[in-house]
Biopython code that builds the backbone (N, CA, C, O; Angstrom):
import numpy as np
from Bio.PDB.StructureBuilder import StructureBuilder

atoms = [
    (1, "UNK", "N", (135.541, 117.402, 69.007)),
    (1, "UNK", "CA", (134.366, 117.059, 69.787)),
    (1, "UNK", "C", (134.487, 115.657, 70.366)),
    (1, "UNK", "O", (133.636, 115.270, 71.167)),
    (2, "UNK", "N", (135.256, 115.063, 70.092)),
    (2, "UNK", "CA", (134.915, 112.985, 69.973)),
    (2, "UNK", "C", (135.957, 113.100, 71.310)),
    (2, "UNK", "O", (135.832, 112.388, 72.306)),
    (3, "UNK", "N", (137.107, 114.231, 71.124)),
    (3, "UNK", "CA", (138.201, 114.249, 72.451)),
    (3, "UNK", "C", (137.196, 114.460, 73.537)),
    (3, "UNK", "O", (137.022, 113.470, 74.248)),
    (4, "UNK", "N", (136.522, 115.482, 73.818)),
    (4, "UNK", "CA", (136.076, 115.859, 74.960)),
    (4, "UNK", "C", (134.863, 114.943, 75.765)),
    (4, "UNK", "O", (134.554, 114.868, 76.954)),
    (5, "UNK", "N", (134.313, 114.265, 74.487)),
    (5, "UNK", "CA", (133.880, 113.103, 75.267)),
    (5, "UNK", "C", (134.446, 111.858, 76.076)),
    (5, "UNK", "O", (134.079, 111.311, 77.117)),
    (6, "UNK", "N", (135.747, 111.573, 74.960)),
    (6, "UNK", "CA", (136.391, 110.400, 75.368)),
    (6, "UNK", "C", (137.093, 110.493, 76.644)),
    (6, "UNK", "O", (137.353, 109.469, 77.274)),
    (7, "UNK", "N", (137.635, 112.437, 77.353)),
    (7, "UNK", "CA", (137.721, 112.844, 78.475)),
    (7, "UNK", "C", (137.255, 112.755, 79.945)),
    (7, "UNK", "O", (137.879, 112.708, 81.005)),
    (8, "UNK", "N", (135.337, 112.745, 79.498)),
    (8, "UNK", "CA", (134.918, 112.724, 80.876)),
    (8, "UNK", "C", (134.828, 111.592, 81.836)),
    (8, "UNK", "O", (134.343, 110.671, 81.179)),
    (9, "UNK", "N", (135.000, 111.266, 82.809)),
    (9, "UNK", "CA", (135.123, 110.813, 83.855)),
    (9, "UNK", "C", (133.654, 110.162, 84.279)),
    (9, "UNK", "O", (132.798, 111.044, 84.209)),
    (10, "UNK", "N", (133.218, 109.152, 84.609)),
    (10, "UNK", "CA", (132.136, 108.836, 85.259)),
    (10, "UNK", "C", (132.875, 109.105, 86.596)),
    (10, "UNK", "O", (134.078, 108.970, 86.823)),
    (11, "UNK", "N", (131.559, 109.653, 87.712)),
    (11, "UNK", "CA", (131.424, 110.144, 88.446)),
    (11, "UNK", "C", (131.264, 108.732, 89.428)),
    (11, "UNK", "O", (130.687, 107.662, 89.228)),
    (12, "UNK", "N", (131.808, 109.095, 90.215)),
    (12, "UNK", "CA", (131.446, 107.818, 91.834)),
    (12, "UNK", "C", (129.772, 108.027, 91.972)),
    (12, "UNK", "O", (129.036, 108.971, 91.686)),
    (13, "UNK", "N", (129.586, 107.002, 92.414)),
    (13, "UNK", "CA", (128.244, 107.248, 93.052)),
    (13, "UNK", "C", (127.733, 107.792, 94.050)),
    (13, "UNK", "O", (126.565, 108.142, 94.218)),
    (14, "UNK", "N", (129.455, 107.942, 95.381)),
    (14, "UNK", "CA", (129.132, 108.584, 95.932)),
    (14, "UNK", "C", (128.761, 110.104, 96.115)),
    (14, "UNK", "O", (128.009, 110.641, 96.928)),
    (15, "UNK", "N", (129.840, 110.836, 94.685)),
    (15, "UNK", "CA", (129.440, 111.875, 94.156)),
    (15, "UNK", "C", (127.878, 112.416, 93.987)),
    (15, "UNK", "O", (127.248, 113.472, 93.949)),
    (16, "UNK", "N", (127.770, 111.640, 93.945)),
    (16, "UNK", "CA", (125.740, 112.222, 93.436)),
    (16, "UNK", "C", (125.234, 112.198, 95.034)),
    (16, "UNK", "O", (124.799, 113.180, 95.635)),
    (17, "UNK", "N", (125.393, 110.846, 95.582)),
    (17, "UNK", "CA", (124.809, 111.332, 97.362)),
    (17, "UNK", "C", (125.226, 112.267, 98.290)),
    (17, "UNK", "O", (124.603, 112.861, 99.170)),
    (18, "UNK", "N", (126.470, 112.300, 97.922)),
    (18, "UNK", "CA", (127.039, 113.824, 98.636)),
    (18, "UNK", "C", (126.772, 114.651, 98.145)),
    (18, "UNK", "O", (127.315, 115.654, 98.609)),
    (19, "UNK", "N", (125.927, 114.882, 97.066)),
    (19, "UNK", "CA", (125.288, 116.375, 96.573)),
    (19, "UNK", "C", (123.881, 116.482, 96.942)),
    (19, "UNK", "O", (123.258, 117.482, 97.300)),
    (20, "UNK", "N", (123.423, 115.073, 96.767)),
    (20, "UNK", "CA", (122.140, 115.103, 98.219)),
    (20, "UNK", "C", (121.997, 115.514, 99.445)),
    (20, "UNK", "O", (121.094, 116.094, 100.047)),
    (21, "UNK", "N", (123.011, 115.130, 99.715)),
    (21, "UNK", "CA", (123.637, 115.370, 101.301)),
    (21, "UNK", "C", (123.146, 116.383, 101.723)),
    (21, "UNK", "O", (122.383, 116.806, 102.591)),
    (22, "UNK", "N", (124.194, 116.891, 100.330)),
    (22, "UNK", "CA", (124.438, 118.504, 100.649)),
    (22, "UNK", "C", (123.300, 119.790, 100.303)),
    (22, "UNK", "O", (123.224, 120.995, 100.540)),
    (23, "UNK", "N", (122.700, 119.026, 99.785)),
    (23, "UNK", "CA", (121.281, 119.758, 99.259)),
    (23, "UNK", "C", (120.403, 119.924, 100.554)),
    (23, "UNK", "O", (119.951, 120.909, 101.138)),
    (24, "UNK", "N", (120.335, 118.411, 100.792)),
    (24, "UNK", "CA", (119.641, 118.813, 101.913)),
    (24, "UNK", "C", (120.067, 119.929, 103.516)),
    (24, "UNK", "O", (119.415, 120.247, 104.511)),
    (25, "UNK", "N", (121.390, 120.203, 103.064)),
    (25, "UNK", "CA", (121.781, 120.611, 104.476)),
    (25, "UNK", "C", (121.857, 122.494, 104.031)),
    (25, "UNK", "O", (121.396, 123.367, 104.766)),
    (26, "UNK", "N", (122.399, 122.701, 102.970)),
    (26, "UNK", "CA", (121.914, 124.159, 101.997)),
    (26, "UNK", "C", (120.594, 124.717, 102.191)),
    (26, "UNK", "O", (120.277, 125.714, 102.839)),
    (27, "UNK", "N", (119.867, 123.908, 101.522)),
    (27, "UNK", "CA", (118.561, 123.927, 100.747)),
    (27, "UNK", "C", (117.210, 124.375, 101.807)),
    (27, "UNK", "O", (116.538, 125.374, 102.062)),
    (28, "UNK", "N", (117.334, 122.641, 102.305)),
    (28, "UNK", "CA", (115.903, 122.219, 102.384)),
    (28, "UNK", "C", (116.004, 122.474, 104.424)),
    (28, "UNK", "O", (115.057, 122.296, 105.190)),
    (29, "UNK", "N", (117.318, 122.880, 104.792)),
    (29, "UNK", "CA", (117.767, 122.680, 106.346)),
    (29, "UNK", "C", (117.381, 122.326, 107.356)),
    (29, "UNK", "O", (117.198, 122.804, 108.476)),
    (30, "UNK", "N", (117.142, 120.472, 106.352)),
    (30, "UNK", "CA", (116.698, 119.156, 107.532)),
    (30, "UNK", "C", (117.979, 119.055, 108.478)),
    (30, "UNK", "O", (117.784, 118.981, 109.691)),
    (31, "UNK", "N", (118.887, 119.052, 108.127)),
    (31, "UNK", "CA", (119.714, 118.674, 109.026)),
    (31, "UNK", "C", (121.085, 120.075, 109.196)),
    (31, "UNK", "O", (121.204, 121.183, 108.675)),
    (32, "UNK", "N", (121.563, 119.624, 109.766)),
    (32, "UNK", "CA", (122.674, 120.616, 109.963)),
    (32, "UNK", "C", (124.241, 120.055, 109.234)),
    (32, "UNK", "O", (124.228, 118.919, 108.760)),
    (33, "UNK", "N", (125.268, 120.688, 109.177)),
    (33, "UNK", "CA", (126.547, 119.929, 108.896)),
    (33, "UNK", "C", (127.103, 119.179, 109.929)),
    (33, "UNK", "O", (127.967, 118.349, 109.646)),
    (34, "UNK", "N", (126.696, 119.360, 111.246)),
    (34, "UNK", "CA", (127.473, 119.395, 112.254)),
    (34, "UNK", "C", (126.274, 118.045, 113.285)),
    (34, "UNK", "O", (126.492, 117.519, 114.376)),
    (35, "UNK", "N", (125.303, 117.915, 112.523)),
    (35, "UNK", "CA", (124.395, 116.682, 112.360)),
    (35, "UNK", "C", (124.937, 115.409, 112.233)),
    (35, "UNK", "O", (125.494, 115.235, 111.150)),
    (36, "UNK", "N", (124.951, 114.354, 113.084)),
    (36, "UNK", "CA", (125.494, 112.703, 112.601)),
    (36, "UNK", "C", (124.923, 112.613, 111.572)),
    (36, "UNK", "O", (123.936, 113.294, 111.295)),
    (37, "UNK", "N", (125.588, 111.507, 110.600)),
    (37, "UNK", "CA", (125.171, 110.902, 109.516)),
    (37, "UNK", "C", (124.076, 110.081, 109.402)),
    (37, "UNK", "O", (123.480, 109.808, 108.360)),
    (38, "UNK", "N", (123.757, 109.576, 110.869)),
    (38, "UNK", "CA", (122.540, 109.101, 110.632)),
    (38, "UNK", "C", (121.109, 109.165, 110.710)),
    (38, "UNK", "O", (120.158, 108.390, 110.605)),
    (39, "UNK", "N", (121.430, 111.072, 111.062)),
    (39, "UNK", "CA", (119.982, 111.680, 111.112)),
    (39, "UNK", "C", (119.548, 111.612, 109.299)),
    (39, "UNK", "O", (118.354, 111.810, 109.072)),
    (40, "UNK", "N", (120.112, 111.449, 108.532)),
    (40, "UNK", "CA", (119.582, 111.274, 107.095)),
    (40, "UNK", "C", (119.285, 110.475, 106.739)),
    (40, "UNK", "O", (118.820, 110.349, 105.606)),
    (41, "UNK", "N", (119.465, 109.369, 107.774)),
    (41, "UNK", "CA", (119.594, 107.660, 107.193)),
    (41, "UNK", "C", (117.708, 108.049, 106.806)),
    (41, "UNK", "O", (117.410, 107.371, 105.823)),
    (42, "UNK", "N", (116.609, 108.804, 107.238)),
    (42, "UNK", "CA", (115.115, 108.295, 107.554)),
    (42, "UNK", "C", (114.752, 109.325, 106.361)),
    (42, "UNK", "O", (113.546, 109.275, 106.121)),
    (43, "UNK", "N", (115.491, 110.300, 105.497)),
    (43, "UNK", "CA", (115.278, 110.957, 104.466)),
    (43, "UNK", "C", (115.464, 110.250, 103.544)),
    (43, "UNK", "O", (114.727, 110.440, 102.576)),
    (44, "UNK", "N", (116.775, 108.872, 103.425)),
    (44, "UNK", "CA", (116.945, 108.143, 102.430)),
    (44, "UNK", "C", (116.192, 106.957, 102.387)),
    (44, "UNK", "O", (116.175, 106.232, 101.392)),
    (45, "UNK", "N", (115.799, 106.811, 103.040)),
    (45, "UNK", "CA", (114.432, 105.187, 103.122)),
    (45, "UNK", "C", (114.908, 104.230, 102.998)),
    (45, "UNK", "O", (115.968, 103.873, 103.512)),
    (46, "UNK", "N", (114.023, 103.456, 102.088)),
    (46, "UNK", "CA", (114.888, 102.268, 101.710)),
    (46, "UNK", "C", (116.271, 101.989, 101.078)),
    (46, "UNK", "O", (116.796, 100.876, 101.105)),
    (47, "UNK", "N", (116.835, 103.115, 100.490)),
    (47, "UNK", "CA", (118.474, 103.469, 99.797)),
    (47, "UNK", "C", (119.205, 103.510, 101.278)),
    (47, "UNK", "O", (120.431, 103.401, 101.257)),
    (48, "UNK", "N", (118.709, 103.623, 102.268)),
    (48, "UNK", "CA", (119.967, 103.938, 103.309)),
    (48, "UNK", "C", (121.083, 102.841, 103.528)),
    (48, "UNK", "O", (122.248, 102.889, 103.924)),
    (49, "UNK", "N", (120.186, 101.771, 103.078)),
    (49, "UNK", "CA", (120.519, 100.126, 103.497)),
    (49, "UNK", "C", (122.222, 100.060, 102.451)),
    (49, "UNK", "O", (123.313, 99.595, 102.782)),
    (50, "UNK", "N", (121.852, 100.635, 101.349)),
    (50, "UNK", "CA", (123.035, 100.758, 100.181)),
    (50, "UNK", "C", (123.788, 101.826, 100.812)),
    (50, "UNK", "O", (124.936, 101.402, 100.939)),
    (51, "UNK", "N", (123.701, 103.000, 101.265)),
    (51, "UNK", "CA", (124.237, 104.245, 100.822)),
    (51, "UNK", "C", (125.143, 104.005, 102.501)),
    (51, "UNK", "O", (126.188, 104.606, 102.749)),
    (52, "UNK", "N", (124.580, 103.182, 103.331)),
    (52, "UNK", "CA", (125.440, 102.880, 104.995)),
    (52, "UNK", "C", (126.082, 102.070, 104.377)),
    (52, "UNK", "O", (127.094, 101.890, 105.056)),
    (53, "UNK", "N", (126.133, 101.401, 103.417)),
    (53, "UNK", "CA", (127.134, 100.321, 103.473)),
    (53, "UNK", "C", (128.330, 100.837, 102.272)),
    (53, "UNK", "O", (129.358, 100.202, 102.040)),
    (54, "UNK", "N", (128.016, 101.858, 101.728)),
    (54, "UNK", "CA", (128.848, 102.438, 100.868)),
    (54, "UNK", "C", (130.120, 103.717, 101.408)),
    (54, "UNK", "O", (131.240, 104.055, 101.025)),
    (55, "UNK", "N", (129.006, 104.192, 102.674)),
    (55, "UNK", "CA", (130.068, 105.212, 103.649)),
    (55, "UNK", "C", (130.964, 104.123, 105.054)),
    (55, "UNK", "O", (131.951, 104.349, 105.756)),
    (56, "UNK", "N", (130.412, 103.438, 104.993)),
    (56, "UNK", "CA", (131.407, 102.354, 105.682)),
    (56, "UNK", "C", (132.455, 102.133, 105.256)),
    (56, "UNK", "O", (133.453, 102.290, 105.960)),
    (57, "UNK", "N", (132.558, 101.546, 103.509)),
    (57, "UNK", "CA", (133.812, 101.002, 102.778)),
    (57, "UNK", "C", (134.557, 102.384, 102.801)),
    (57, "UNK", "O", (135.741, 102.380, 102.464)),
    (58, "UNK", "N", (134.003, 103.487, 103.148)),
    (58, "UNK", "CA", (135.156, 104.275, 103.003)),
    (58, "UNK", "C", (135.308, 105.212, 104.475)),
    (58, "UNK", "O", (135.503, 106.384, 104.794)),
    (59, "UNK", "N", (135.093, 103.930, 105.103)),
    (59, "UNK", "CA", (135.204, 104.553, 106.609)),
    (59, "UNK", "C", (134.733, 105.285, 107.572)),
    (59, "UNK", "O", (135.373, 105.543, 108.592)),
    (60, "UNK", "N", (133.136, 105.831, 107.243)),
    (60, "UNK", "CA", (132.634, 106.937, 107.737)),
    (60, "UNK", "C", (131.675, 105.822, 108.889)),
    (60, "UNK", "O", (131.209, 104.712, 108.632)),
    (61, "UNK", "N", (131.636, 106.343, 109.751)),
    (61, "UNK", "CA", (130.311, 106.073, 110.880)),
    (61, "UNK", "C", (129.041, 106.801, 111.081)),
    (61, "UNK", "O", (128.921, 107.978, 110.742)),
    (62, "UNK", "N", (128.129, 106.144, 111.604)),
    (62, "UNK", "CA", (126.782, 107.041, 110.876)),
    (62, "UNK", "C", (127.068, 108.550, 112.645)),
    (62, "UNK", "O", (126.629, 109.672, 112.893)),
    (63, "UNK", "N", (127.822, 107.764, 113.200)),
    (63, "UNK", "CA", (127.916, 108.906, 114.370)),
    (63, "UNK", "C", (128.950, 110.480, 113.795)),
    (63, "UNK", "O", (129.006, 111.662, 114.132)),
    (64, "UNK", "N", (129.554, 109.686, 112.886)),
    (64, "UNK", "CA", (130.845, 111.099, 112.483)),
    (64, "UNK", "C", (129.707, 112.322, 112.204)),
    (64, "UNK", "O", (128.599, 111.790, 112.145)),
    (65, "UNK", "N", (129.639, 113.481, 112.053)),
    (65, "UNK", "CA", (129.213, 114.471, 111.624)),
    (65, "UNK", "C", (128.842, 114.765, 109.862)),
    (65, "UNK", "O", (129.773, 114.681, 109.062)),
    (66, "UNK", "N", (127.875, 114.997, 109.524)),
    (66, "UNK", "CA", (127.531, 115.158, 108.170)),
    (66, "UNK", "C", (128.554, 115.907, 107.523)),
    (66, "UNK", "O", (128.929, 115.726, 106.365)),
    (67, "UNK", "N", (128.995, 116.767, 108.331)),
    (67, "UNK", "CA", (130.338, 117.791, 107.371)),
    (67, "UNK", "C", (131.646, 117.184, 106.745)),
    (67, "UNK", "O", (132.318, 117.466, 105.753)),
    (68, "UNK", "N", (131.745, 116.053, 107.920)),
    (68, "UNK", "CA", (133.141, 115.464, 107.013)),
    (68, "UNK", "C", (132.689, 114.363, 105.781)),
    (68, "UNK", "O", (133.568, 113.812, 105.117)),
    (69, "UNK", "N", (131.162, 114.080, 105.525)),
    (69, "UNK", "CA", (130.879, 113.767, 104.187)),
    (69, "UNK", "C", (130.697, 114.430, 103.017)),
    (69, "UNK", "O", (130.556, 114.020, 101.865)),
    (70, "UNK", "N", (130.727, 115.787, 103.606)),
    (70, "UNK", "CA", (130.866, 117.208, 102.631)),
    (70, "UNK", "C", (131.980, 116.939, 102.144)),
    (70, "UNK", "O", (132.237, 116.699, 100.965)),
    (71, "UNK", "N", (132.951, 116.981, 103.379)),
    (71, "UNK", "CA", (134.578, 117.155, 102.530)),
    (71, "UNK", "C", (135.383, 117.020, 101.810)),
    (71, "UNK", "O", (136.353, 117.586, 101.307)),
    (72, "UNK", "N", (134.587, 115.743, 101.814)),
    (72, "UNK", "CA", (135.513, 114.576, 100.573)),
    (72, "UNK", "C", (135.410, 115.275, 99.505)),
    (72, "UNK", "O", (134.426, 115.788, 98.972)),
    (73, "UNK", "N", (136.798, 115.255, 99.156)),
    (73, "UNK", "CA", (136.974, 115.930, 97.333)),
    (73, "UNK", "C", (137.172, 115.242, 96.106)),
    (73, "UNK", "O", (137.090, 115.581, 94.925)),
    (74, "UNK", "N", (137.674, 113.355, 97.163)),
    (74, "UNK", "CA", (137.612, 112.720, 95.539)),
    (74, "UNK", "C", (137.229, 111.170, 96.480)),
    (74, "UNK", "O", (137.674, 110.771, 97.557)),
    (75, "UNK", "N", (136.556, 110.768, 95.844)),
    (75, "UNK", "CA", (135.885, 109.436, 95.815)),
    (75, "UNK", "C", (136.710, 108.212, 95.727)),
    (75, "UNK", "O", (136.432, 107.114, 96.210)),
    (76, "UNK", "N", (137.650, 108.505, 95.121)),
    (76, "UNK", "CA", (138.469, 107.256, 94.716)),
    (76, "UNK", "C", (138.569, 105.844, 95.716)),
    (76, "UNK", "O", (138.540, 105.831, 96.947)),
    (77, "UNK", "N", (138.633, 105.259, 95.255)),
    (77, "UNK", "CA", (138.956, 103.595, 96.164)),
    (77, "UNK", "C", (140.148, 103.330, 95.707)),
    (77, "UNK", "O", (140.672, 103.616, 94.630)),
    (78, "UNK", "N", (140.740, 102.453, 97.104)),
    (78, "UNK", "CA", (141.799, 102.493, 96.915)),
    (78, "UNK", "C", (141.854, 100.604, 96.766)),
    (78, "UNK", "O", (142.919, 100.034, 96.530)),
]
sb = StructureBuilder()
sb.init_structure("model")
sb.init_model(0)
sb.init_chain("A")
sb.init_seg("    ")
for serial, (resi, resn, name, xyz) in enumerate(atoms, 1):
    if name == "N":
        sb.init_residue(resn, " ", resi, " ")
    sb.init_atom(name, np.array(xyz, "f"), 0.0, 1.0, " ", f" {name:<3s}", serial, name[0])
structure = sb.get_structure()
């Protein structure tokens, strides 16, 4: 039992907003995939201020399309 803890991985943070993302684009279908990134910026409120400056460091523009923030499969920084 003590292995499988000492195993897991904390998760990026961006991990958890890209499941927002993506919730919202599944779910709730405020936006589309094919939607800029910054039609969500006014769903995230005051967090947008963090969460634009977090898809920046990894290169995204709020013009790219919401789908290629889907895509990402691993978070890592390099």
């Amino acid at each position: 039992m003590t292995e499988a803890i000492v195993d897991l991985a904390v998760a990026h943070p961006m991990v958890k907003f890209q499941r927002q993302v993506e919730s919202l684009v599944k779910k709730s279908k405020m936006v589309q995939p094919t939607d800029p990134i910054w039609k969500i910026a006014f769903l995230f409120g005051d967090d947008w201020a963090h969460w634009k400056q977090e898809l920046e460091e990894f290169e995204f523009s709020t013009q790219d399309p919401i789908q290629e923030l889907l895509a990402v499969q691993s978070w890592e920084e390099d």
